[in-house]
C-alpha positions as a LaTeX table, in Angstrom:
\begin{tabular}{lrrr}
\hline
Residue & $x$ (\AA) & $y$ (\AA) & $z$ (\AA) \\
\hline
Unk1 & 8.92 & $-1.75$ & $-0.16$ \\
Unk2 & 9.08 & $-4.86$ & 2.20 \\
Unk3 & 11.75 & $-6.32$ & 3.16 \\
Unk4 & 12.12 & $-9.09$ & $-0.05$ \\
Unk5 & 15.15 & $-11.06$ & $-0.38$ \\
Unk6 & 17.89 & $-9.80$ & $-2.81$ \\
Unk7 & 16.76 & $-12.74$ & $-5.19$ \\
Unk8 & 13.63 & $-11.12$ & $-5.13$ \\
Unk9 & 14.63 & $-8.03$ & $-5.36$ \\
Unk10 & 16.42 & $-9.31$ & $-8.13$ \\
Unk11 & 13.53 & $-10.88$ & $-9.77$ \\
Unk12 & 11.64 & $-7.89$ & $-9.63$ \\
Unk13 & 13.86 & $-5.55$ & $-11.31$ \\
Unk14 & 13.46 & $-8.41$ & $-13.84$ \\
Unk15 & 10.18 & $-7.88$ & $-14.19$ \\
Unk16 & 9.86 & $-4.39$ & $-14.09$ \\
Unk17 & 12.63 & $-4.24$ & $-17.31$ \\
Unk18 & 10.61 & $-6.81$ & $-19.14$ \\
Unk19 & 7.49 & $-4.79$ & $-18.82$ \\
Unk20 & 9.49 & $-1.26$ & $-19.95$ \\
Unk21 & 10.68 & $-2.90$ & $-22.84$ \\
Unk22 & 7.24 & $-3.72$ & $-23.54$ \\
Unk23 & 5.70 & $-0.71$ & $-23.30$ \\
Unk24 & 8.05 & 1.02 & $-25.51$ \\
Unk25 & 7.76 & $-1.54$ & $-28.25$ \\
Unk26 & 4.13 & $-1.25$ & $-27.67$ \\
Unk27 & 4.34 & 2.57 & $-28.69$ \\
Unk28 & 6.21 & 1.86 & $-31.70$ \\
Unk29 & 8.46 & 5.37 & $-30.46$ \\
Unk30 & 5.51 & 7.49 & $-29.75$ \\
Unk31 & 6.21 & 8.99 & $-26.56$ \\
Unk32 & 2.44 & 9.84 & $-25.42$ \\
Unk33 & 1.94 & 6.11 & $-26.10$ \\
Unk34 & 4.55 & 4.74 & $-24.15$ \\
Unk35 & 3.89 & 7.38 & $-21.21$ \\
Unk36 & 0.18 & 5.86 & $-21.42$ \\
Unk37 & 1.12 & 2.51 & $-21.18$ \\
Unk38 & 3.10 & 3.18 & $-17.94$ \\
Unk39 & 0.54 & 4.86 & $-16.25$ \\
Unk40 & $-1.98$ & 2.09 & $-17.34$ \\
Unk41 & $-0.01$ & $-0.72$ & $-16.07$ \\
Unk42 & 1.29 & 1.55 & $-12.74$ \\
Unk43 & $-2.69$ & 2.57 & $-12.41$ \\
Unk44 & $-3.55$ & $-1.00$ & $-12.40$ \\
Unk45 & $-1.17$ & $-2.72$ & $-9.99$ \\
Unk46 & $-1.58$ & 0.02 & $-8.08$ \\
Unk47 & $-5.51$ & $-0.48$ & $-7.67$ \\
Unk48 & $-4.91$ & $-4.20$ & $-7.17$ \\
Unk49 & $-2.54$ & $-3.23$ & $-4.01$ \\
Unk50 & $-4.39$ & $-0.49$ & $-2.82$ \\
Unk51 & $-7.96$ & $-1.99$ & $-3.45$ \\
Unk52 & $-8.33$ & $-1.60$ & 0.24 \\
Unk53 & $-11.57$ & 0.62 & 1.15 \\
Unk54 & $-13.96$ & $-2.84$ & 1.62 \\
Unk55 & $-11.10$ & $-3.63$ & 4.45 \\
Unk56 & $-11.05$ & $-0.50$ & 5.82 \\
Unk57 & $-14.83$ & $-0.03$ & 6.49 \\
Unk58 & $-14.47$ & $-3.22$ & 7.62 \\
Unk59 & $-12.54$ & $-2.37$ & 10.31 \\
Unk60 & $-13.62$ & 1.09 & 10.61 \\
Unk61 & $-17.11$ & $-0.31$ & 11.61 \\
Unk62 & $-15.71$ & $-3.47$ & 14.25 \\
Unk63 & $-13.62$ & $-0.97$ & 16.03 \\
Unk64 & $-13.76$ & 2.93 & 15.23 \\
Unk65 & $-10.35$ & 3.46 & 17.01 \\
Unk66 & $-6.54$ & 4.22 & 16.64 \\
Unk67 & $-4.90$ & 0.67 & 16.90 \\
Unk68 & $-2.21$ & 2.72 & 18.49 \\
Unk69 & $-3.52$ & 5.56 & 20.63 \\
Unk70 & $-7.25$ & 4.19 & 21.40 \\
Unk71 & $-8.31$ & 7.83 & 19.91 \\
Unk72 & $-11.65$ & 7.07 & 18.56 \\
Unk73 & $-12.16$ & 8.37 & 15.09 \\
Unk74 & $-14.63$ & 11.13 & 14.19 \\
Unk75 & $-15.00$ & 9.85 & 10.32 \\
Unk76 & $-12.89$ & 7.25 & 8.16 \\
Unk77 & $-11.72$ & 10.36 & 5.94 \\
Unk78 & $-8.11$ & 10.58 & 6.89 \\
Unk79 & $-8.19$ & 7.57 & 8.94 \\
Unk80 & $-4.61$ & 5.23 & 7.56 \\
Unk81 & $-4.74$ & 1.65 & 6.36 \\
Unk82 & $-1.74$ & 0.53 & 8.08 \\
Unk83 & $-0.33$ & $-3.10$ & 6.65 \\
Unk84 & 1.47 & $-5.20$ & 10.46 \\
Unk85 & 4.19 & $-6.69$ & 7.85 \\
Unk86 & 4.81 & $-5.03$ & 4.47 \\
Unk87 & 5.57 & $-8.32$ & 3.04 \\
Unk88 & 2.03 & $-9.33$ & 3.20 \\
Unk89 & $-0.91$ & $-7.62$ & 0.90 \\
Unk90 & $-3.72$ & $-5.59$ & 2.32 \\
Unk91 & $-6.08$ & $-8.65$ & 3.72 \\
Unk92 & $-7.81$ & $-7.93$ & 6.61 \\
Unk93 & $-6.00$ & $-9.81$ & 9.61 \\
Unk94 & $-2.57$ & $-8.20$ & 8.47 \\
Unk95 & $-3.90$ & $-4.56$ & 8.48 \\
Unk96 & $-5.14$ & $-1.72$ & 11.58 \\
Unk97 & $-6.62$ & 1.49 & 11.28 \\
Unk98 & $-4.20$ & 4.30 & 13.00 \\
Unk99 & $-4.48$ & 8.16 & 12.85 \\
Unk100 & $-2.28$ & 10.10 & 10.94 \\
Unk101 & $-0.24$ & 11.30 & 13.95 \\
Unk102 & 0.69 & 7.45 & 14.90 \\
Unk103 & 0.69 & 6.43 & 12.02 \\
Unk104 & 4.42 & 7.73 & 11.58 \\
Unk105 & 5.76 & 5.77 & 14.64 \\
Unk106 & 4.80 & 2.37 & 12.88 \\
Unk107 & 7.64 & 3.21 & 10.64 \\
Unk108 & 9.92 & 3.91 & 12.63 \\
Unk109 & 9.40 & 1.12 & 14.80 \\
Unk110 & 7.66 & 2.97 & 17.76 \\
Unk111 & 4.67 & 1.55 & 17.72 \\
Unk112 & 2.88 & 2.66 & 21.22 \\
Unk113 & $-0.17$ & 0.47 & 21.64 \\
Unk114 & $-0.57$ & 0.82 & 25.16 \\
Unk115 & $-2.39$ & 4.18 & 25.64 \\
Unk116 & $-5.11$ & 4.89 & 26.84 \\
\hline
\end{tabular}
């Protein structure tokens, strides 16, 4: 999760217990129903967040290459959609393409983009 504000944080817990409530009135106590609901509304603002293959072929075909290591890429399969600031949504100028062995070290903060 990015790094929100604690009103924000705040807000969204809001949200998220406004929605539950929701989906269990929804399924008037039927517990397949309500476990539906869930996954429909997780499914969906899921997809809107990680609706991010367009962007990644994107960059995948400008520049077929680790953002960290320079290791050029034998096929997009495996290749990570890495968001710069987790605040921000997946648009193309705040997201790189990095293998799954750097793709680690942007987490921790050891982001090496000087190889090679």
């Amino acid at each position: 999760m990015g790094r929100g504000s604690e009103e924000d944080k705040e807000r969204g817990h809001a949200i998220l217990r406004k929605v539950k409530k929701m989906t269990v009135d929804a399924s008037s106590g039927d517990q397949d129903k309500e476990f539906y609901f869930n996954r429909f509304v997780y499914q969906r603002l899921r997809k809107e967040e990680l609706d991010n293959q367009k962007i990644r072929q994107l960059l995948y075909d400008k520049d077929n290459r680790c953002h960290s290591c320079k290791s050029k890429f034998d096929s997009i399969k495996g290749v990570v959609l890495h968001r710069l600031d987790d605040d921000k949504r997946y648009i193309k100028s705040n997201c790189v393409l990095v293998c799954k062995e750097c793709h680690p070290k942007y987490h921790r903060g050891k982001n090496t983009s000087n190889k090679g």
